[in-house]
C-alpha positions as CSV (number, residue, x, y, z in Angstrom):
1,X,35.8,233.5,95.3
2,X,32.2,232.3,96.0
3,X,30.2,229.6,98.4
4,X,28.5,226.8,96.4
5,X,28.2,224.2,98.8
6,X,28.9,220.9,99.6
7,X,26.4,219.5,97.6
8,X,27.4,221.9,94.5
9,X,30.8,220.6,94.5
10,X,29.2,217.0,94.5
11,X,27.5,217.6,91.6
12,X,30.0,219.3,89.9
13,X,33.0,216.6,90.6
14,X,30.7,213.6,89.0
15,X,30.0,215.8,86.0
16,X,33.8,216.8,85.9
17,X,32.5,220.7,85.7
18,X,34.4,221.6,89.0
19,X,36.6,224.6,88.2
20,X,40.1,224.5,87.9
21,X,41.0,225.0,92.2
22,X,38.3,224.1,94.5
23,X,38.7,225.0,98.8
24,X,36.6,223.1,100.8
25,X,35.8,224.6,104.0
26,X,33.1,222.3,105.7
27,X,31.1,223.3,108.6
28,X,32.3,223.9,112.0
29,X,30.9,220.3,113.4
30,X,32.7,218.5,110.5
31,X,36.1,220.3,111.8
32,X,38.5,218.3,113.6
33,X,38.7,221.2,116.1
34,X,37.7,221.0,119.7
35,X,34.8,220.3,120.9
36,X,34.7,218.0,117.6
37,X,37.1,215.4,117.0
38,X,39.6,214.0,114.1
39,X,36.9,211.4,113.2
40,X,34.5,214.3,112.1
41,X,37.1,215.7,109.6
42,X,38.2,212.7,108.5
43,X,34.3,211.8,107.2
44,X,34.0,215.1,105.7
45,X,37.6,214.7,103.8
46,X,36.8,211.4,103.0
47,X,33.2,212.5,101.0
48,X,35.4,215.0,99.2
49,X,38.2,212.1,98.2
50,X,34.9,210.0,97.2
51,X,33.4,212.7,95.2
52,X,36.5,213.6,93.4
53,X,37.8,210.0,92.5
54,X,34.7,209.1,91.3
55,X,34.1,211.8,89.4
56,X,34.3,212.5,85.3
57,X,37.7,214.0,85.3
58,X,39.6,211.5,88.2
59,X,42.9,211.2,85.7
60,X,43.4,214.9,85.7
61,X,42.5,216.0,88.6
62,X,44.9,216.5,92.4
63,X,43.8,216.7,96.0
64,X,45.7,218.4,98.8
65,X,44.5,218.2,102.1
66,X,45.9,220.5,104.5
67,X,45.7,220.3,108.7
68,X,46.5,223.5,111.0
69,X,49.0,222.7,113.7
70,X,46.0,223.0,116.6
71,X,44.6,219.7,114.5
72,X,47.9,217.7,114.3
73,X,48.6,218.5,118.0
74,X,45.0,217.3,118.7
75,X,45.5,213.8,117.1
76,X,49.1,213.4,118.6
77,X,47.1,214.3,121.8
78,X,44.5,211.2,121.4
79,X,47.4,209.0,120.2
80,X,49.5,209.4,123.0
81,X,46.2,208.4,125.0
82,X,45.3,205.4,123.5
């Protein structure tokens, strides 16, 4: 497995070059971990979803997004708050 980079995986989902399974693991302040929040995750998943659905290959391709149980706590956390 290798690092390409965000902007790599950009490139490669509009030219429908990305290889067959991609993990994105963004930087520590785009984590939805403490001290960052849910919102910071979300804008980093959301520039993958953008990248991927408007990319060459869209119709073939799947996304799976998966949250650790320290994240889901976290928003049931801020929920309960609001």
């Amino acid at each position: 497995m290798s690092y390409i980079g965000l902007d790599a995986f950009y490139e490669q989902a509009a030219n429908g070059t990305l290889p067959m399974i991609s993990y994105i693991v963004g930087p520590t302040e785009l984590s939805e971990h403490p001290p960052y929040s849910p919102h910071d995750g979300a804008w980093l998943q959301q520039q993958v979803v953008n990248a991927v659905t408007k990319g060459k290959n869209w119709n073939s391709t799947a996304l799976k997004s998966v949250m650790t149980r320290a994240v889901v706590g976290a928003i049931m956390s801020l929920l309960t708050t609001l």
